[in-house]
PDB file of N, CA, C and O in Angstrom:
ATOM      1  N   UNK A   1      81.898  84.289  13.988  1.00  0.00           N
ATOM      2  CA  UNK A   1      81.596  82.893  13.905  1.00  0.00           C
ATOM      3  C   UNK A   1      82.451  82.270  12.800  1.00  0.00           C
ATOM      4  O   UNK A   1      82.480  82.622  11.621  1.00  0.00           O
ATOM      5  N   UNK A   2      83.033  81.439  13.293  1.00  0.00           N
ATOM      6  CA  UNK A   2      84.453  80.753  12.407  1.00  0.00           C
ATOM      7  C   UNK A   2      82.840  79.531  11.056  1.00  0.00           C
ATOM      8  O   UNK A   2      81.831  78.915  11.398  1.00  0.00           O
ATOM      9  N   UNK A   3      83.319  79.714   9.998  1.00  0.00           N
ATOM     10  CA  UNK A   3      82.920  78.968   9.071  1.00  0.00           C
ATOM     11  C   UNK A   3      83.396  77.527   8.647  1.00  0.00           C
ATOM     12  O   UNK A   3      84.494  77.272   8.151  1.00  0.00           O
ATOM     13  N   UNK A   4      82.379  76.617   8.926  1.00  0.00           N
ATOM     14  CA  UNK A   4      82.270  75.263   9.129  1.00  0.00           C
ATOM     15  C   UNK A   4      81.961  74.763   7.355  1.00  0.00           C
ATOM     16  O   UNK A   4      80.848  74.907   6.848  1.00  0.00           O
ATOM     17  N   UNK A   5      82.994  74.255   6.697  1.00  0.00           N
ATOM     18  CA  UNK A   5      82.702  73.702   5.430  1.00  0.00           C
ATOM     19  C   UNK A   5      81.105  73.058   5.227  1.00  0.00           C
ATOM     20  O   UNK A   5      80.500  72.367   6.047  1.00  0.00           O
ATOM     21  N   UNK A   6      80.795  73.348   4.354  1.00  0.00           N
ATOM     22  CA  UNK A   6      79.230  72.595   3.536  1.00  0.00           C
ATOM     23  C   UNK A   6      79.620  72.075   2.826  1.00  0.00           C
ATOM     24  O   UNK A   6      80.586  72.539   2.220  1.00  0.00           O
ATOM     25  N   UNK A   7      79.226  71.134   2.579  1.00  0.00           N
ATOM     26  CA  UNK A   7      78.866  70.414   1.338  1.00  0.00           C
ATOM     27  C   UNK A   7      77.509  70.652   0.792  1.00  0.00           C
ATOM     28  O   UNK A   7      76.394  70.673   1.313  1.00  0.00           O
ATOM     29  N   UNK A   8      78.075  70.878  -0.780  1.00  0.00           N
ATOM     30  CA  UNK A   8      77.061  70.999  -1.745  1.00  0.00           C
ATOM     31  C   UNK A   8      76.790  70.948  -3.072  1.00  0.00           C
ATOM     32  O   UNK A   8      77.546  70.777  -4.029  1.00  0.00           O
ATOM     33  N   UNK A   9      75.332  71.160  -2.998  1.00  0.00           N
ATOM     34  CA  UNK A   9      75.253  70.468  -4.655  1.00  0.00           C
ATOM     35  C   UNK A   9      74.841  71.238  -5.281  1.00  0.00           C
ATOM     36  O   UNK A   9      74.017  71.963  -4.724  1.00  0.00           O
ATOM     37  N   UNK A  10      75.238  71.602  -7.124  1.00  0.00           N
ATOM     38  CA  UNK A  10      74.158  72.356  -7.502  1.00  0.00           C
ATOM     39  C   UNK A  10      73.667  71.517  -8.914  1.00  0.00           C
ATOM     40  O   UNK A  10      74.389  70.831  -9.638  1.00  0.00           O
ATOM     41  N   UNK A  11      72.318  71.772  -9.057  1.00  0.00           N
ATOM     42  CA  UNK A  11      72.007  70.945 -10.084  1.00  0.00           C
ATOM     43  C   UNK A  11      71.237  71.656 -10.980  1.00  0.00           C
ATOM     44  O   UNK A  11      70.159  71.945 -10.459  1.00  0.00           O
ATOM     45  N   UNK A  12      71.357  72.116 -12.278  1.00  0.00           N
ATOM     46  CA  UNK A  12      71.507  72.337 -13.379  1.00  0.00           C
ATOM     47  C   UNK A  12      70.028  72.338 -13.668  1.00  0.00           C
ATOM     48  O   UNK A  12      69.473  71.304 -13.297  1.00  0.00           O
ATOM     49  N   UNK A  13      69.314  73.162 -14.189  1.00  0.00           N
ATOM     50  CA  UNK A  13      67.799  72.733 -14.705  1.00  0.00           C
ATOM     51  C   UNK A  13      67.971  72.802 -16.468  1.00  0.00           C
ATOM     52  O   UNK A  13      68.902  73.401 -17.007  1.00  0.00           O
ATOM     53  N   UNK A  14      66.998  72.145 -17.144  1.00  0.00           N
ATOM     54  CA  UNK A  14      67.023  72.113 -18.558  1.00  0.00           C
ATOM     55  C   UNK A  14      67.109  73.053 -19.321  1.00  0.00           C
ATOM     56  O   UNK A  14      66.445  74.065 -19.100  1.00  0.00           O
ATOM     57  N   UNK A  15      67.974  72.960 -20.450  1.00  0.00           N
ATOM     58  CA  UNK A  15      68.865  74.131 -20.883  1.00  0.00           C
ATOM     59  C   UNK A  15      69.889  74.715 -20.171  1.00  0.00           C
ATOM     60  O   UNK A  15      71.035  74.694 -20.622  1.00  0.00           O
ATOM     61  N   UNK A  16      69.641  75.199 -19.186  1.00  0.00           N
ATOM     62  CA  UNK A  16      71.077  75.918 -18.070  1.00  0.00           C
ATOM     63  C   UNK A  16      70.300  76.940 -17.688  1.00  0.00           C
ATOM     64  O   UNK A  16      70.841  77.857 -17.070  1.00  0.00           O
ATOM     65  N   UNK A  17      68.713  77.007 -18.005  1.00  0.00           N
ATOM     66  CA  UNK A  17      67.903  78.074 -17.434  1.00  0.00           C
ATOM     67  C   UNK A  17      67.903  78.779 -16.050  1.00  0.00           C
ATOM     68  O   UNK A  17      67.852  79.945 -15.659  1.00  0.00           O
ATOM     69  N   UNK A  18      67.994  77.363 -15.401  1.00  0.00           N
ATOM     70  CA  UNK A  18      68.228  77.771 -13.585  1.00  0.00           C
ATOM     71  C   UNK A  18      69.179  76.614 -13.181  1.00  0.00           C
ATOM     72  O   UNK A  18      69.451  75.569 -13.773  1.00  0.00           O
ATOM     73  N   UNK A  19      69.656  77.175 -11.849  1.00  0.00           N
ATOM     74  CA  UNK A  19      70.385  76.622 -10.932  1.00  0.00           C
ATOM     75  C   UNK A  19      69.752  76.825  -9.728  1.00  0.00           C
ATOM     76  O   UNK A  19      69.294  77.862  -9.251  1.00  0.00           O
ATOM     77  N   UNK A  20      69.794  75.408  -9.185  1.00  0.00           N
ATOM     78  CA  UNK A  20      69.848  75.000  -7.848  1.00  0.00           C
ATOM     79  C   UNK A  20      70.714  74.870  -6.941  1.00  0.00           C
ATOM     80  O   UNK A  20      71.507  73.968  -7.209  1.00  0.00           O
ATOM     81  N   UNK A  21      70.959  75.525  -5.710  1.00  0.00           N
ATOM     82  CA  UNK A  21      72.021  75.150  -5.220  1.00  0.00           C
ATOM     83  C   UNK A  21      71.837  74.299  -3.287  1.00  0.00           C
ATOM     84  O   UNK A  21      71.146  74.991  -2.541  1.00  0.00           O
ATOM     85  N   UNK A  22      72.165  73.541  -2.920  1.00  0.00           N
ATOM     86  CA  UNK A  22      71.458  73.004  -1.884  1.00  0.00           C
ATOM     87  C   UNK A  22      72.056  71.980  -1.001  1.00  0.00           C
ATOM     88  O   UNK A  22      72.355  70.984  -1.660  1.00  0.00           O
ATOM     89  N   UNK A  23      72.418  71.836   0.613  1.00  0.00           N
ATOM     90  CA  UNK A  23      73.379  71.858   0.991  1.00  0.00           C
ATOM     91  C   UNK A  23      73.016  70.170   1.233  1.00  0.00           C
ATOM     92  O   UNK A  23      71.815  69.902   1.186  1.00  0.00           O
ATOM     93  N   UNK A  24      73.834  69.183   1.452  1.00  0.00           N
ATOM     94  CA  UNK A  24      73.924  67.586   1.696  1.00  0.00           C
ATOM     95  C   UNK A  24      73.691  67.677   3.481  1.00  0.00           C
ATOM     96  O   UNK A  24      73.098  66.795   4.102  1.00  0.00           O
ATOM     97  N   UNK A  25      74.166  68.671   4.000  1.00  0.00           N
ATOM     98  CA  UNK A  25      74.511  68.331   5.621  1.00  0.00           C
ATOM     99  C   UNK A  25      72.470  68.780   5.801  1.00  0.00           C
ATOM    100  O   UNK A  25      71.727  67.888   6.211  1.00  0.00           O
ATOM    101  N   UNK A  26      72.042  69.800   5.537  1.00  0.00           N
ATOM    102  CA  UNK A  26      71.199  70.612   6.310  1.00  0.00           C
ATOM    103  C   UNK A  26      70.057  70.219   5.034  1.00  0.00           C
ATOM    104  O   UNK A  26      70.396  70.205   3.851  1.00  0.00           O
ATOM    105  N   UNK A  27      68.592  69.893   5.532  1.00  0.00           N
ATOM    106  CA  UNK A  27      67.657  69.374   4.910  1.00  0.00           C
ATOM    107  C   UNK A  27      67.230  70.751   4.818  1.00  0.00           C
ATOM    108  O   UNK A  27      67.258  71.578   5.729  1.00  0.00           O
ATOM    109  N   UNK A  28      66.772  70.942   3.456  1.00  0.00           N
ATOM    110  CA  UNK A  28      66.009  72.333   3.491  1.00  0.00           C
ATOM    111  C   UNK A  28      67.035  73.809   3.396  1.00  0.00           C
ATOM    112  O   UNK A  28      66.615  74.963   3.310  1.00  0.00           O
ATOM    113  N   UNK A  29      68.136  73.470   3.432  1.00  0.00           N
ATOM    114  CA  UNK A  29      68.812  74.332   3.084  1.00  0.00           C
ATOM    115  C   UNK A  29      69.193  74.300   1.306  1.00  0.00           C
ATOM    116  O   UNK A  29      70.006  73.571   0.737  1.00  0.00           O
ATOM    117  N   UNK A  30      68.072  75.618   0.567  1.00  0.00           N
ATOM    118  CA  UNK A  30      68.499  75.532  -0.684  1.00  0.00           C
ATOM    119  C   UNK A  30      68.439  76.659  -1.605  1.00  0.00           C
ATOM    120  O   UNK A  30      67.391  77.295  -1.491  1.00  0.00           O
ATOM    121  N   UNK A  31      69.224  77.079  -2.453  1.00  0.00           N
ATOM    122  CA  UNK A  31      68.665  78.447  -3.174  1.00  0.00           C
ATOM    123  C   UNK A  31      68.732  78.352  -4.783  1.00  0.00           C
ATOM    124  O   UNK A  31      69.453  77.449  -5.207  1.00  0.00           O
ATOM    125  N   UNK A  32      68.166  79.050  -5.609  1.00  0.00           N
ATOM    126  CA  UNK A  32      67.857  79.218  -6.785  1.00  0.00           C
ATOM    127  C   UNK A  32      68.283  80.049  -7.472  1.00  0.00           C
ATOM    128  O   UNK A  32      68.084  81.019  -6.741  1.00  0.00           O
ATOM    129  N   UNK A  33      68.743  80.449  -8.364  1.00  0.00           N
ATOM    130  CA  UNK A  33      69.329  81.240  -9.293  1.00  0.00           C
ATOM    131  C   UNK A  33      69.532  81.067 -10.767  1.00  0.00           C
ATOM    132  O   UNK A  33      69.717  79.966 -11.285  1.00  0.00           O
ATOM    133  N   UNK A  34      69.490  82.214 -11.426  1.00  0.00           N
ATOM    134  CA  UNK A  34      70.179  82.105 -12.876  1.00  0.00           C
ATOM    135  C   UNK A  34      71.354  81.141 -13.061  1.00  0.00           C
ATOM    136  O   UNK A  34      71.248  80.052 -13.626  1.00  0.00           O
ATOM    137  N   UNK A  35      72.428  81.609 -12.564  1.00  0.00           N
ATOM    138  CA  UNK A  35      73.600  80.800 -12.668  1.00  0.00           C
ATOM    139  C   UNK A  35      73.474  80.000 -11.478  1.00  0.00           C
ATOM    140  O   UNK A  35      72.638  80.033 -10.575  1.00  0.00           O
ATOM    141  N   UNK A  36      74.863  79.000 -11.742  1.00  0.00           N
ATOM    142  CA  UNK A  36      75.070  78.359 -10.053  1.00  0.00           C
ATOM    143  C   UNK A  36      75.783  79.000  -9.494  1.00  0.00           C
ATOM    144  O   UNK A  36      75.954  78.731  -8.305  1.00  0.00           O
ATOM    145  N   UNK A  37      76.484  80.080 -10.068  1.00  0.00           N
ATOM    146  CA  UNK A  37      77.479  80.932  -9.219  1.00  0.00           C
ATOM    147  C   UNK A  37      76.279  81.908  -7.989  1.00  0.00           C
ATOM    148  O   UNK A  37      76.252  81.975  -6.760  1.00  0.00           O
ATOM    149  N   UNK A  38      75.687  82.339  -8.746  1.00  0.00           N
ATOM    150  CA  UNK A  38      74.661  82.603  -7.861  1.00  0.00           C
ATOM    151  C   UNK A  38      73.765  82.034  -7.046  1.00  0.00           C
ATOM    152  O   UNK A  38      73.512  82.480  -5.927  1.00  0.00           O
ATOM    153  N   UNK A  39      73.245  81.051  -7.532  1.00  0.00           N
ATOM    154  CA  UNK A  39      72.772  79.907  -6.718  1.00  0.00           C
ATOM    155  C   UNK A  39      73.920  79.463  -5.726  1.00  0.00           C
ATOM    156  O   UNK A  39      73.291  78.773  -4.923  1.00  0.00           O
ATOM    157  N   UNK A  40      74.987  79.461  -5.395  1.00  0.00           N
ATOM    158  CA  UNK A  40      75.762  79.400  -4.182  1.00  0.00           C
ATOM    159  C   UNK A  40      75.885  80.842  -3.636  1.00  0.00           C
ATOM    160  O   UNK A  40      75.719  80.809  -2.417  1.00  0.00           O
ATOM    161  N   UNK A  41      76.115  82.098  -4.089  1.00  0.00           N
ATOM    162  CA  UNK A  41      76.270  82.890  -3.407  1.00  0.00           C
ATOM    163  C   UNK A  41      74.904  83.154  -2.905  1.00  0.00           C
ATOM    164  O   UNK A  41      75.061  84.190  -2.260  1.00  0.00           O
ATOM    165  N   UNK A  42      73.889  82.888  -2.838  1.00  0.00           N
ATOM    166  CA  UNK A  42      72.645  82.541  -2.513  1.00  0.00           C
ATOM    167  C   UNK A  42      72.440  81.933  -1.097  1.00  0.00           C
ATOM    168  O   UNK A  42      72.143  82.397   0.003  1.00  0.00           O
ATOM    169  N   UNK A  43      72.709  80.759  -1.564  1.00  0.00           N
ATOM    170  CA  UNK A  43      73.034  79.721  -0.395  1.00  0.00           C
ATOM    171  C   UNK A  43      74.079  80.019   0.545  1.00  0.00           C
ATOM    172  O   UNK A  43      73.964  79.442   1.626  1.00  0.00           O
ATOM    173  N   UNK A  44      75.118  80.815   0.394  1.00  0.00           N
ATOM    174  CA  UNK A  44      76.306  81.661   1.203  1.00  0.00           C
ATOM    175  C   UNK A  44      75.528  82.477   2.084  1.00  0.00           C
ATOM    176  O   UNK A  44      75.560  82.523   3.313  1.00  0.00           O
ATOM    177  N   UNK A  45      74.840  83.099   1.289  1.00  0.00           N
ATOM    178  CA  UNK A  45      73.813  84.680   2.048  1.00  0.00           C
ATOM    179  C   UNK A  45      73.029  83.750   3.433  1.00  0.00           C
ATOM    180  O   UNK A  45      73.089  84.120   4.606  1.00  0.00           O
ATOM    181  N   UNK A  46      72.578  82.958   3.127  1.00  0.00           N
ATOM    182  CA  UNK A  46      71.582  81.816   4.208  1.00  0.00           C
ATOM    183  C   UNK A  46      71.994  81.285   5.310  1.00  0.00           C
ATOM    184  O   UNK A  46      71.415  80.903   6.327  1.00  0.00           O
ATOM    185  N   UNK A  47      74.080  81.337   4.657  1.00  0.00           N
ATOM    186  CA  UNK A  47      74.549  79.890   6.238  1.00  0.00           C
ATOM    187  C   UNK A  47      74.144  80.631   7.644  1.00  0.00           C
ATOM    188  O   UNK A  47      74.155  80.031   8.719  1.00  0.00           O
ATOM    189  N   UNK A  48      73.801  81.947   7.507  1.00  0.00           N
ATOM    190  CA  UNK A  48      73.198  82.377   9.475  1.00  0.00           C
ATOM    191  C   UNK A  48      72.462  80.962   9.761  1.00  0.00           C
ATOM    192  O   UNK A  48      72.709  79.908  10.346  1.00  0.00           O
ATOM    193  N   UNK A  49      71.726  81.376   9.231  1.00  0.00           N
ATOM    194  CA  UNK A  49      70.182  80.565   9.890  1.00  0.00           C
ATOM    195  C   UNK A  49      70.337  79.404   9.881  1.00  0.00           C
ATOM    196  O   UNK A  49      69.337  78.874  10.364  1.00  0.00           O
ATOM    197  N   UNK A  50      71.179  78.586   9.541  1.00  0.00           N
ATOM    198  CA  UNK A  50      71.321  76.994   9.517  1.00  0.00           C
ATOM    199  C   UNK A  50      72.727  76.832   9.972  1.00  0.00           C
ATOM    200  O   UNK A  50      73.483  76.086   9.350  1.00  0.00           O
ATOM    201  N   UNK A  51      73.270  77.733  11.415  1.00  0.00           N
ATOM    202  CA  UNK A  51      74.103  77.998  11.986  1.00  0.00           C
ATOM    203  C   UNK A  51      73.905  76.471  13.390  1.00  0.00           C
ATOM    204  O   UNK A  51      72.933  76.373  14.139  1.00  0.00           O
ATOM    205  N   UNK A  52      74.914  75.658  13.370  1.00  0.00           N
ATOM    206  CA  UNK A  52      74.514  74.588  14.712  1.00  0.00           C
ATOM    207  C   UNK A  52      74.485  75.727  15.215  1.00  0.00           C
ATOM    208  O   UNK A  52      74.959  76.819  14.904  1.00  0.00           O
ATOM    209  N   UNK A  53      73.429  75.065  16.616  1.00  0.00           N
ATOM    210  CA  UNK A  53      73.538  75.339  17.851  1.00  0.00           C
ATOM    211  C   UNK A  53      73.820  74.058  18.944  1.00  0.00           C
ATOM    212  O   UNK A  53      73.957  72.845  18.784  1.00  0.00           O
ATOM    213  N   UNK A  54      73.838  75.043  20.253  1.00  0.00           N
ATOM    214  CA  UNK A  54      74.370  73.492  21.228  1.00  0.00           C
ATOM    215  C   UNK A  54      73.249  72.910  21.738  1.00  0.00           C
ATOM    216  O   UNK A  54      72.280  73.662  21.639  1.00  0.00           O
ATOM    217  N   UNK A  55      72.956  71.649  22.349  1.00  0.00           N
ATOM    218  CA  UNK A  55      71.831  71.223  22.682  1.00  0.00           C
ATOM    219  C   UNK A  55      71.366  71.604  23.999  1.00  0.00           C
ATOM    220  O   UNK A  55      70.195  71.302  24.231  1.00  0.00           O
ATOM    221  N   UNK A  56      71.839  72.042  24.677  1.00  0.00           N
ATOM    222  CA  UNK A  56      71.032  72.814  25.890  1.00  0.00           C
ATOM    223  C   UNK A  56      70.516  74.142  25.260  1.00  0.00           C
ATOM    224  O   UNK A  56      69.499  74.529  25.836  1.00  0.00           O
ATOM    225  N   UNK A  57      70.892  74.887  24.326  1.00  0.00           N
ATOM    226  CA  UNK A  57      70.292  75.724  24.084  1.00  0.00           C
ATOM    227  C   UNK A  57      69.194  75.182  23.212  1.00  0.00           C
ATOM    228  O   UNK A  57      68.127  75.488  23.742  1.00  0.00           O
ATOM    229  N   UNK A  58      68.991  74.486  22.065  1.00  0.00           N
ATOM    230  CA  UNK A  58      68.278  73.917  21.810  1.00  0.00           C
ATOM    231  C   UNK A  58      67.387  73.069  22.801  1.00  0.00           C
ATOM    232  O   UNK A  58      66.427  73.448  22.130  1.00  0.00           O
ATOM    233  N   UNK A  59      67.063  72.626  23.342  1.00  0.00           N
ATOM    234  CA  UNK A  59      66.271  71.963  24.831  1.00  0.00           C
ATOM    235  C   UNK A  59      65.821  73.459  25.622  1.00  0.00           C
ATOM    236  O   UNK A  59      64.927  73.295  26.452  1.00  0.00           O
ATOM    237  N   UNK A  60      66.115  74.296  25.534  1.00  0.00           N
ATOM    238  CA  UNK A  60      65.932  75.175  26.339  1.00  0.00           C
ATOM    239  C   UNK A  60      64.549  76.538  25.383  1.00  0.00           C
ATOM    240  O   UNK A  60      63.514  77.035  25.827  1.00  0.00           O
ATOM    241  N   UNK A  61      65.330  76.715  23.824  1.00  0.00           N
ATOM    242  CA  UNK A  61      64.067  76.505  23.174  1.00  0.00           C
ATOM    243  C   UNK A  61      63.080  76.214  22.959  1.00  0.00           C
ATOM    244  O   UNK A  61      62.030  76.856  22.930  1.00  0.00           O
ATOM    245  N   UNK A  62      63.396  74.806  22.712  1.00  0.00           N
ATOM    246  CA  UNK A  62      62.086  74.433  22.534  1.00  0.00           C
ATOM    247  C   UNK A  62      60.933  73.955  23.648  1.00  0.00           C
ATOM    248  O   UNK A  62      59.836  73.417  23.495  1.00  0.00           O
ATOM    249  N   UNK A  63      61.723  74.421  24.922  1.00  0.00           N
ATOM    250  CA  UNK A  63      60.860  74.251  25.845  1.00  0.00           C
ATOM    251  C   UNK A  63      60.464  75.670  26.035  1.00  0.00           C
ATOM    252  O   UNK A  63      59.475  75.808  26.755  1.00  0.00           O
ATOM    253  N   UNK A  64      60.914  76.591  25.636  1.00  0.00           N
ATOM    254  CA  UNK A  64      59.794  77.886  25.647  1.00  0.00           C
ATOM    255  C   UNK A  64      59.081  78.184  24.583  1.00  0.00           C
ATOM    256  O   UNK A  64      58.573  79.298  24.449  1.00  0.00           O
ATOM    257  N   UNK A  65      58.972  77.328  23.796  1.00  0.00           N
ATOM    258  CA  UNK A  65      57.971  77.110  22.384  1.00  0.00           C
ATOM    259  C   UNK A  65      56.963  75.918  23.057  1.00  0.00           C
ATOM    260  O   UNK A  65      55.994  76.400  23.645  1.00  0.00           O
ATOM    261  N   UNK A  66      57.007  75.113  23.058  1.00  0.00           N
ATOM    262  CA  UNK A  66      56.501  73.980  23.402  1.00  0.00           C
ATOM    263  C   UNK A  66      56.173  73.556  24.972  1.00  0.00           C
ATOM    264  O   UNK A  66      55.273  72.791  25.318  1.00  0.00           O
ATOM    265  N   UNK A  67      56.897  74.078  25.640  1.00  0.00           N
ATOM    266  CA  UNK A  67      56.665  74.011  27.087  1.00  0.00           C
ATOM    267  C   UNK A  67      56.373  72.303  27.393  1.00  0.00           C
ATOM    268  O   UNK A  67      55.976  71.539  26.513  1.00  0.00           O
ATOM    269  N   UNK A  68      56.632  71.924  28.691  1.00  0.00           N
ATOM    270  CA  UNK A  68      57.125  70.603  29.178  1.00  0.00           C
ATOM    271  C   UNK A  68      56.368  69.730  28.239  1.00  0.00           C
ATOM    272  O   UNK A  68      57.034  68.831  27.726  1.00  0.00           O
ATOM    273  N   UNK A  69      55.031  69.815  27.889  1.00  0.00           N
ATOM    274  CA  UNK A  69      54.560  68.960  27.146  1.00  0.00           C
ATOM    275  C   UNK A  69      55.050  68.275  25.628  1.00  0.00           C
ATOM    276  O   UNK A  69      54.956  67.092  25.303  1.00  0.00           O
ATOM    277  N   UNK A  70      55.522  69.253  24.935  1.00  0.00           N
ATOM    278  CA  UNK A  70      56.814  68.879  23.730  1.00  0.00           C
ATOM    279  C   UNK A  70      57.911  68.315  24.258  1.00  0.00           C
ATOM    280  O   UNK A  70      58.661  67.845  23.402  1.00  0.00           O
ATOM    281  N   UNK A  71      58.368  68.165  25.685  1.00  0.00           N
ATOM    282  CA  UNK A  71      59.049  66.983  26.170  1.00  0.00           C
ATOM    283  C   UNK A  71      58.975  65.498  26.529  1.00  0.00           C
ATOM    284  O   UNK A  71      59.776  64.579  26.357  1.00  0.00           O
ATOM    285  N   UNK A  72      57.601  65.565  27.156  1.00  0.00           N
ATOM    286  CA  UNK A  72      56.547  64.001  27.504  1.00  0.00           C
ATOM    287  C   UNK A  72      55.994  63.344  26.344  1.00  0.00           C
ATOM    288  O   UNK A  72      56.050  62.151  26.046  1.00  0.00           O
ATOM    289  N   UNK A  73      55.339  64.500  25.610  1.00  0.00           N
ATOM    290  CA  UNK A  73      54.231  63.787  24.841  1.00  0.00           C
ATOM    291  C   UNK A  73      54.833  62.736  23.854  1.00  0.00           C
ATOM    292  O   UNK A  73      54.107  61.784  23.568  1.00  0.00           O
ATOM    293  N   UNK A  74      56.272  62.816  23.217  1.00  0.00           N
ATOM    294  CA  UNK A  74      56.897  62.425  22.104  1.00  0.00           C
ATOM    295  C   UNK A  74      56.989  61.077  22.891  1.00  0.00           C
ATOM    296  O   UNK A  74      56.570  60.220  22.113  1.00  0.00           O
ATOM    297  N   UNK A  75      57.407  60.388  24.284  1.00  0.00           N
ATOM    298  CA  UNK A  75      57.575  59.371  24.708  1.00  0.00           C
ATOM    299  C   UNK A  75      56.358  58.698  25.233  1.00  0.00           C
ATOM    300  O   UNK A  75      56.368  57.467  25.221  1.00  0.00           O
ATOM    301  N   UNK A  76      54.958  59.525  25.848  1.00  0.00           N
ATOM    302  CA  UNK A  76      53.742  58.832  25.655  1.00  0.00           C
ATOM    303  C   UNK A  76      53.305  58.072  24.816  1.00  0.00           C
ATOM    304  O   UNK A  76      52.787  56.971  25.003  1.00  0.00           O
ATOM    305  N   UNK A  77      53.554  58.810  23.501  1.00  0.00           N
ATOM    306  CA  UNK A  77      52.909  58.577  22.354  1.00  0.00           C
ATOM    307  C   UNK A  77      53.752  56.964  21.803  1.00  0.00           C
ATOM    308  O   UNK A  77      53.236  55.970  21.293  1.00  0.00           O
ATOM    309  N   UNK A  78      54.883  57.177  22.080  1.00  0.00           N
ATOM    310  CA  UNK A  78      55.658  56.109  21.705  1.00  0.00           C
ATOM    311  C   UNK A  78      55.253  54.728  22.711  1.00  0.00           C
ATOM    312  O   UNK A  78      55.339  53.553  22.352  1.00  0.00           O
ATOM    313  N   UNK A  79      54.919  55.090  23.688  1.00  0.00           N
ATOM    314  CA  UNK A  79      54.432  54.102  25.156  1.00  0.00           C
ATOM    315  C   UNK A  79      53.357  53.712  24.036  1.00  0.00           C
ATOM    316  O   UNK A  79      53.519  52.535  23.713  1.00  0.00           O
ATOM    317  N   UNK A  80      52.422  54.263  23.415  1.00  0.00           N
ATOM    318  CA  UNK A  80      50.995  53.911  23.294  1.00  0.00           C
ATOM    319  C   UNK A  80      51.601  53.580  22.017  1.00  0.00           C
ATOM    320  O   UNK A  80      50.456  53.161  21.852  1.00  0.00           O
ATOM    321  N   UNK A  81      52.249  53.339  20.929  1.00  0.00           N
ATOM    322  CA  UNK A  81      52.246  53.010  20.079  1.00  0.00           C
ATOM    323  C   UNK A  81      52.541  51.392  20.285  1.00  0.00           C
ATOM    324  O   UNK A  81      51.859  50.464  19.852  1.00  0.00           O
ATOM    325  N   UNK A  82      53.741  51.325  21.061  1.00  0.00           N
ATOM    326  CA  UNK A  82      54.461  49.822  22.080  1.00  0.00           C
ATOM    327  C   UNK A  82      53.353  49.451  22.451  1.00  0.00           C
ATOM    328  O   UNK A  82      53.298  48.253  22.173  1.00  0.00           O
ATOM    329  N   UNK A  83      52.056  49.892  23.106  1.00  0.00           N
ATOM    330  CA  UNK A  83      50.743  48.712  23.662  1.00  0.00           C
ATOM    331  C   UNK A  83      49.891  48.032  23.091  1.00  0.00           C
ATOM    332  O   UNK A  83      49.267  47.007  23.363  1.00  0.00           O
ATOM    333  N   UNK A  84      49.979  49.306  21.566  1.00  0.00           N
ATOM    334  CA  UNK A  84      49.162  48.521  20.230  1.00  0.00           C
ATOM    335  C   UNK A  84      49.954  47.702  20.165  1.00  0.00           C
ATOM    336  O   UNK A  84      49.607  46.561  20.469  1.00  0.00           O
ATOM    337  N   UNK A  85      50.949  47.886  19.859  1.00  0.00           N
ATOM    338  CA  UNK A  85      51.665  46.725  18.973  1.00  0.00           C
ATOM    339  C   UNK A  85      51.906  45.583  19.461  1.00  0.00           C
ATOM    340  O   UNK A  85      52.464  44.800  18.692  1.00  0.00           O
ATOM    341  N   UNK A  86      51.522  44.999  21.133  1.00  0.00           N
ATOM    342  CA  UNK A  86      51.925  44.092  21.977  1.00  0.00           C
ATOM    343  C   UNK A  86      50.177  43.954  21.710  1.00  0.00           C
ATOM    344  O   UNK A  86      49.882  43.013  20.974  1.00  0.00           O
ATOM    345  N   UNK A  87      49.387  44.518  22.060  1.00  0.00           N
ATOM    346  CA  UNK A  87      48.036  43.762  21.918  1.00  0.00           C
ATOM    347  C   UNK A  87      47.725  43.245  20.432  1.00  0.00           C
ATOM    348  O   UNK A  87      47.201  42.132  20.471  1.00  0.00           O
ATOM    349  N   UNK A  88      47.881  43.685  19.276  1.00  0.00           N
ATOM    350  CA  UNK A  88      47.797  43.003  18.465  1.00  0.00           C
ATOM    351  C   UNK A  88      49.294  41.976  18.147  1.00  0.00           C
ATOM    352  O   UNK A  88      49.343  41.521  17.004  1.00  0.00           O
ATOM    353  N   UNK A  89      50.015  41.753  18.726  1.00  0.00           N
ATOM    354  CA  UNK A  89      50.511  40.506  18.549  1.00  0.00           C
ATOM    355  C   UNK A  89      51.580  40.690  17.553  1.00  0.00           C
ATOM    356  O   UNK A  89      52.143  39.698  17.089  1.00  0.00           O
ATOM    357  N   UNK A  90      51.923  41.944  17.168  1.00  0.00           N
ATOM    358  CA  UNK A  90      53.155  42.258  16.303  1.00  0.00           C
ATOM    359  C   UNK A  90      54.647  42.364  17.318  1.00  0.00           C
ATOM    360  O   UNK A  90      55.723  42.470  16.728  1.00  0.00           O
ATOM    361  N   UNK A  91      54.629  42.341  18.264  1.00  0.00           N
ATOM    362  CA  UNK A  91      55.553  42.361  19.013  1.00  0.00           C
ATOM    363  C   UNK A  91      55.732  41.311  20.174  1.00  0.00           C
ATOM    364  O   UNK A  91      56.708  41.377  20.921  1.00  0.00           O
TER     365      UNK A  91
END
């Protein structure tokens, strides 16, 4: 798997006790360490799992997690949010 640049940050805790290190593209992608050198080789060890994927495979996921209903329900819910908001007069 060819390696896709990150951007990232590391931010310094008081004194220089710890480092944070934690990526701008991927929410939740973050690691901790003594140094920041480590705190990135940290965050290096991690890029598997916060690897894109393509969206049919993704759709295809999460429909065997969630099954058809994690497909409908997100646009029901949005239908019924649109009827409040037309009966009380905000829309």
């Amino acid at each position: 798997m060819a390696h896709v640049p990150v951007r990232a940050v590391v931010e310094r805790g008081p004194k220089n006790k710890r480092s944070v290190a934690f990526s701008l593209d991927w929410p939740g992608w973050s690691r901790g360490a003594k140094t920041a050198e480590l705190a990135l080789a940290s965050l290096e060890a991690y890029r598997v799992r916060y690897r894109p994927i393509g969206a049919a495979s993704l759709l295809r996921r999460n429909l065997a997690i969630y099954g058809l209903g994690g497909l409908v329900v997100p646009f029901v819910g949005i239908k019924l949010i649109d009827w409040v908001l037309v009966a009380v007069g905000l829309v």
